[in-house]
C-alpha positions in Angstrom: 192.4 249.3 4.6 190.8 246.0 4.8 188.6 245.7 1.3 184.3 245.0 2.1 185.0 241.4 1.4 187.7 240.8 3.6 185.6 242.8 6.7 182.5 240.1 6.0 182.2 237.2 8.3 183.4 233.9 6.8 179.9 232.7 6.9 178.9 234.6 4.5 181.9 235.1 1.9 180.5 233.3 -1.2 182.5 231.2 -3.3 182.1 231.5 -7.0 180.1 228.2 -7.4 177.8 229.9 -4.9 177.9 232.8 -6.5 176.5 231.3 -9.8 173.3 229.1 -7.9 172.7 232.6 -6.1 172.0 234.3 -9.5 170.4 231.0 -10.4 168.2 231.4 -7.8 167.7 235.0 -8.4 166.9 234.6 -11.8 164.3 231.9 -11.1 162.8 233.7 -8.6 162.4 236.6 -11.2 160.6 235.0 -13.7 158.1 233.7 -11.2 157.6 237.2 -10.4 156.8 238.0 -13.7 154.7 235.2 -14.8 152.7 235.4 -12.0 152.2 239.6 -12.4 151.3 238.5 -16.0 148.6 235.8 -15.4 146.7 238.1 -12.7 147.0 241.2 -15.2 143.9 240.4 -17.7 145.9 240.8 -20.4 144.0 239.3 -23.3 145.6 236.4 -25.0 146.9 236.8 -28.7 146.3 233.2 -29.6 142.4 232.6 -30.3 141.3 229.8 -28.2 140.1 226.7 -30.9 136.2 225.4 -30.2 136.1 222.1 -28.7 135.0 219.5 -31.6 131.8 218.3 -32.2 131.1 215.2 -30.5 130.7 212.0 -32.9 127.5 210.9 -31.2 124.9 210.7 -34.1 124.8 206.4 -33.9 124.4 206.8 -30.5 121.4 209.4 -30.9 120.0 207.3 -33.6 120.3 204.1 -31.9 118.5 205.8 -28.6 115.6 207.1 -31.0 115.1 203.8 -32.2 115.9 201.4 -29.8 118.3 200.3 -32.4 119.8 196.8 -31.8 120.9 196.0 -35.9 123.2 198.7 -37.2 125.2 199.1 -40.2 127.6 202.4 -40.8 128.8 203.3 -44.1 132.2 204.9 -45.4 130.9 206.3 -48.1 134.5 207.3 -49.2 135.9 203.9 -48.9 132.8 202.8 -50.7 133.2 204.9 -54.1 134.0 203.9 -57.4 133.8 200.1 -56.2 131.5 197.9 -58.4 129.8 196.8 -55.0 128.4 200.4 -55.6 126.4 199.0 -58.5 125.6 195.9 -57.0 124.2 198.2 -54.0 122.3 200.2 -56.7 120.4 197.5 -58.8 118.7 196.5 -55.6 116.8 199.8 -55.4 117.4 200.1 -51.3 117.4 204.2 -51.6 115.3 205.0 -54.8 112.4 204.8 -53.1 113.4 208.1 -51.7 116.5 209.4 -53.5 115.2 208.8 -57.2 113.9 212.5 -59.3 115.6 214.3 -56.6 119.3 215.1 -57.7 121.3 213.5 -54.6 123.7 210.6 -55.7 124.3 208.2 -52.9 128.1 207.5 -54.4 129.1 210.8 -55.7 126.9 212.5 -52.5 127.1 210.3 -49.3 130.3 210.6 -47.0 128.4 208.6 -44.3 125.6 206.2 -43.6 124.2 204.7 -40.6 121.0 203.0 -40.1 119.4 201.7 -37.0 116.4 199.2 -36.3 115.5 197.5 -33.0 115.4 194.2 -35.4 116.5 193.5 -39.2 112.6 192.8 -40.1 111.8 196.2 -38.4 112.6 198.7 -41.4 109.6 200.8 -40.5 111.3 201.4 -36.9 114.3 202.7 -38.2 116.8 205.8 -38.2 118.7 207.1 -40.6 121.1 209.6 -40.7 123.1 210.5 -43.4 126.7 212.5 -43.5 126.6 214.2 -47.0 128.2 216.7 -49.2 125.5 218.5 -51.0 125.3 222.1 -51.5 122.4 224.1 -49.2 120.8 225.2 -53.4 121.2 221.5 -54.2 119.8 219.9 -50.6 117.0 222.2 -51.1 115.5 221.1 -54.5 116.3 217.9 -53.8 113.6 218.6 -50.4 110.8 219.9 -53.1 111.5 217.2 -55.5 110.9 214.5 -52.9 107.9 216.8 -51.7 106.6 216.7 -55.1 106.4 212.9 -55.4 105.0 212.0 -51.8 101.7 210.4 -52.3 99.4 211.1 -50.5 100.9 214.9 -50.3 103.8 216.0 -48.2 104.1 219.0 -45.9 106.8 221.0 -44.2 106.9 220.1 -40.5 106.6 222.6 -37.9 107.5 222.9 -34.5 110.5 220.7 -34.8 113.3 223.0 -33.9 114.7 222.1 -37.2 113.8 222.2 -40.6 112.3 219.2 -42.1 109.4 217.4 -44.4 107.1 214.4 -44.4 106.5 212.3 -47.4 105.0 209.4 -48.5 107.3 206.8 -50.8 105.4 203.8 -52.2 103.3 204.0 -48.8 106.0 204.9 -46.2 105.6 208.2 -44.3 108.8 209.4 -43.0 109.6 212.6 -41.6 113.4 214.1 -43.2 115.1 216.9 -41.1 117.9 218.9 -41.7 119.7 218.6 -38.4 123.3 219.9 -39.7 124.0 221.7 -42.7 125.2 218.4 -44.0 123.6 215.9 -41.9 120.0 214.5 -43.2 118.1 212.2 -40.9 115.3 210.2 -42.0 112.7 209.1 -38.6 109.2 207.3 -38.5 106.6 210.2 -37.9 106.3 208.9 -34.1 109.7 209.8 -33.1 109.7 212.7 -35.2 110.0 215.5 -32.9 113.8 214.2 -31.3 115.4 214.9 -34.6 116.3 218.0 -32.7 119.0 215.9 -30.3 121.1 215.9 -33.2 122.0 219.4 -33.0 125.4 220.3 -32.6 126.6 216.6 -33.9 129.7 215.7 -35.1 128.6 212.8 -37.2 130.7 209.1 -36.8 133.9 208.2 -35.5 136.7 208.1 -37.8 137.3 203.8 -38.7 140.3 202.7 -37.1 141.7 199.9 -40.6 140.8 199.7 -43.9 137.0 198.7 -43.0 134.0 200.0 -45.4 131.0 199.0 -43.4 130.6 197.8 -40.0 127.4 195.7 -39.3 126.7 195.2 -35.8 123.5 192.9 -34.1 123.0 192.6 -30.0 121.1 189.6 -29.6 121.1 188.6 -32.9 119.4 185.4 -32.2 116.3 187.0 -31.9 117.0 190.6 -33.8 118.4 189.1 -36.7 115.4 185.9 -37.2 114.7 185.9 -40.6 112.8 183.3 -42.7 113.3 179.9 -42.6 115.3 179.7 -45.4 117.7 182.3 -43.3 120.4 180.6 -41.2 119.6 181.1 -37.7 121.9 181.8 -35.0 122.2 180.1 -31.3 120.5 182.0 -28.4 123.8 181.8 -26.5 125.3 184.3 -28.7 125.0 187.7 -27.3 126.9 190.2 -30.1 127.5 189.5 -33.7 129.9 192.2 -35.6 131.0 191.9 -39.4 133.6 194.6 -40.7 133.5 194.5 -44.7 136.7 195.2 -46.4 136.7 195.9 -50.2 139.6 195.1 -52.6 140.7 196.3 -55.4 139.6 193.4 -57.5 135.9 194.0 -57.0 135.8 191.8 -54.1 136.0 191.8 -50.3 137.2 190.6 -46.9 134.4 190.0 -44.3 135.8 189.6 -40.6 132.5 188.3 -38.1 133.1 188.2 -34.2 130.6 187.0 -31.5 130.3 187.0 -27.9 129.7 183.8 -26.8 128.9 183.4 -23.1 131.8 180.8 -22.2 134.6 179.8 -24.2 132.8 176.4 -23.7 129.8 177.4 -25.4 131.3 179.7 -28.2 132.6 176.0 -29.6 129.4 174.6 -30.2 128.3 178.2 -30.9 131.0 177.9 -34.0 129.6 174.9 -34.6 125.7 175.3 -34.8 127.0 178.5 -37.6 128.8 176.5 -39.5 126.0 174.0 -39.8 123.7 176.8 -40.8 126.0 178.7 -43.3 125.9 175.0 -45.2 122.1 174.8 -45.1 121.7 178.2 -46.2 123.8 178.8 -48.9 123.4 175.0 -50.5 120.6 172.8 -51.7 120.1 169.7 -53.1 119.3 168.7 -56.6 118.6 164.8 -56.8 121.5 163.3 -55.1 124.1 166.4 -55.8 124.8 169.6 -53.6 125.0 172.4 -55.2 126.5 175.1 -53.4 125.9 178.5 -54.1 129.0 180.1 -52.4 131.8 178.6 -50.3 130.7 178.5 -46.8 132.3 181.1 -44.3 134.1 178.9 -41.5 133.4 180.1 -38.1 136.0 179.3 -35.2 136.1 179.4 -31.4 138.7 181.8 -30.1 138.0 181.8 -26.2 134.6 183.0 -25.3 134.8 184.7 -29.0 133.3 183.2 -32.0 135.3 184.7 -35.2 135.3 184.1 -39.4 137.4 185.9 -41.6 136.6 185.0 -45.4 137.6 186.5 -48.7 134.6 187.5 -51.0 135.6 186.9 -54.2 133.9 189.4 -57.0 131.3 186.3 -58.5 130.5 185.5 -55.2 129.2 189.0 -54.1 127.0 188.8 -57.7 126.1 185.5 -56.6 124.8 186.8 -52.8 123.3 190.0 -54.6 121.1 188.1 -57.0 119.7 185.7 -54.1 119.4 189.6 -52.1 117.4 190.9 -54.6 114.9 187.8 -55.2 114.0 187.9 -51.3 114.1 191.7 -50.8 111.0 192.9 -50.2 109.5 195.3 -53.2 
């Protein structure tokens, strides 16, 4: 009797390499089957889906709020325990608001960013702050700087987040908690956006070593100071300076600019470098004394760049002539 295989047409007599991609196929075709009966069963997923982070949009906010072209941002971590800390803290910039109320800008601060539409427009500006205070803490520290406000302060209302006006040395600003540790600091006028910031995930992460970033658009005109300042040409369009610290006490300061041709970002290098030399020289009798050594400013294409070590006597040196033309 003629077995089953030998009574099937040739045709369809498989050999055992097509037996094998037969199963193959089988198998595939299986699994299919069963991934696709699993996805259209609603069976809940074991695996809890993560949230999507926080967006790192607060500069952005701020900058919006204020029509912020002059920006500087903080790492307050890479800032710690480096004597530019003190140099920072003998010039008084926060205790106006921070002194009597228990927040430490080095041990406290993980952040900073401010935001003006010019350097000679402090009263414009936003602040926010990325901190690291306890909700007990962050809340005394509120009264204390309620306490001290003169005339009077007051707990805003109506803000969609909690927040206080006070009066510093005759300079109302409106403080909001926005984030359990976010602070923002707005003039009373743009009070009522401190409420974008909900939801924010603070600053982007720096991508080197850098400790502050410093960043003008237009910084002919937004970063005019007195006359005594060194100016900077009109055909500039972007200034940016990324501060570096060291371990000796000093620092590395990298400046690039956006000149509008690589023609003009020569004599763009240039007019700096003249105005570095004015400002940070003078003359007694027939010497020049010069205060620091001038940063040297190069073309590179339509890019004006500097890169110049700080060493720890020259930062005193910058601080002291800082503090004698800060205003009080």
């Amino acid at each position: 009797m003629p077995s089953v295989r030998q009574g099937l047409p040739d045709a369809m007599r498989a050999s055992p390499l097509r037996r094998s991609l037969l199963r193959l196929a089988a198998i595939g075709l299986a699994l299919l089957a069963a991934s696709c009966g699993s996805a259209s069963s609603g069976a809940p997923v074991s695996a809890e889906t993560a949230p999507p982070p926080k967006p790192r949009n607060a500069a952005a906010i701020a900058q919006s709020i204020a029509g912020g072209k002059v920006s500087v941002l903080v790492y307050g971590d890479r800032t710690r325990g480096h004597p530019i800390m003190g140099r920072l803290a003998a010039l008084d910039l926060w205790g106006p608001v921070l002194t009597g109320t228990g927040l430490d800008p080095e041990r406290d601060v993980e952040r900073a960013f401010v935001t003006a539409p010019r350097a000679d427009a402090a009263h414009e500006a936003v602040v926010v702050v990325q901190h690291s205070v306890p909700p007990d803490r962050l809340a005394s520290g509120l009264d204390a700087l309620l306490s001290r406000s003169q005339p009077p302060g007051a707990r805003e209302s109506g803000l969609g987040v909690p927040a206080v006006r006070v009066t510093i040395k005759g300079h109302t600003r409106v403080v909001a908690t926005v984030e359990p540790d976010f602070l923002v600091v707005l003039p009373v006028a743009r009070a009522r956006e401190a409420r974008r910031f909900l939801g924010t995930g603070g600053f982007p992460d720096p991508t080197g070593d850098e400790a502050a970033i410093a960043a003008a658009i237009d910084p002919a005109r937004t970063l005019k100071g007195p006359r005594e300042a060194p100016r900077v040409p009109p055909t500039l369009r972007s200034l940016e300076a990324t501060v570096t610290l060291t371990k000796d006490g000093g620092a590395t300061v990298a400046l690039d600019g956006a000149s509008e041709t690589p023609e003009l970002a020569v004599r763009d290098a240039a007019f700096l470098n003249e105005e570095i030399e004015r400002a940070t020289s003078f003359r007694i009798a027939i010497v020049t004394v010069r205060v620091v050594d001038p940063i040297v400013f190069f073309a590179e294409g339509d890019r004006v760049k500097s890169n110049r070590r700080v060493t720890p006597g020259e930062l005193d040196k910058l601080f002291g002539l800082l503090s004698a033309v800060l205003p009080r």
